[in-house]
N, C-alpha and C positions, 0 to 999 in steps of 0.2 A: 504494500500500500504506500502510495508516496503524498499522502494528503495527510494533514496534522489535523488530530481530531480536537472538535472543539469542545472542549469540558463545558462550558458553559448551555452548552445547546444540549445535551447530553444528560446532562442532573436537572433541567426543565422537562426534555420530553421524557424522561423518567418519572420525575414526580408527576407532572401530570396522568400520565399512562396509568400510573400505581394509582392517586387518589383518587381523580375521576374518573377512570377507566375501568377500576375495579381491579386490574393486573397486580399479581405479586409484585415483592420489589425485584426478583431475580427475571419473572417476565418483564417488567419496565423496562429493564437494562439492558435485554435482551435487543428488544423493541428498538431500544435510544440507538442499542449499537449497529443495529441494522441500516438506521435509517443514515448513517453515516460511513455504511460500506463495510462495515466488518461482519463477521460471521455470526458474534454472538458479544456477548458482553465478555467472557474469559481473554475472548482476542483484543476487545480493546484495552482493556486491565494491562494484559500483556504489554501491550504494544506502547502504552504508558510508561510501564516499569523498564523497558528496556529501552526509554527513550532519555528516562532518567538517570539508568545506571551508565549508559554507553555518553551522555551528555551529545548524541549526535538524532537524526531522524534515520529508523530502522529502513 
């Protein structure tokens, strides 16, 4: 993936998805991650933590 994901947009379509939506918060995130090209929430997590550890975009 060569796009930076936006936290921000991400913890809105989450919490949204989850309060109004009725969706867990693991479907929310699911949801968020989706909508911004990842597979799943695990991948964006991932893709976070190794962007933090390697201080470069994966």
């Amino acid at each position: 993936m060569n796009r930076i994901p936006d936290i921000d947009a991400f913890e809105e379509r989450a919490a949204i998805a989850e309060y109004d939506g009725g969706l867990s918060r693991s479907e929310a995130e699911n949801l968020a991650a989706k909508a911004q090209g990842f597979a799943d929430a695990d991948a964006y997590w991932q893709w976070l933590a190794d962007y933090v550890v390697n201080r470069k975009v994966p």
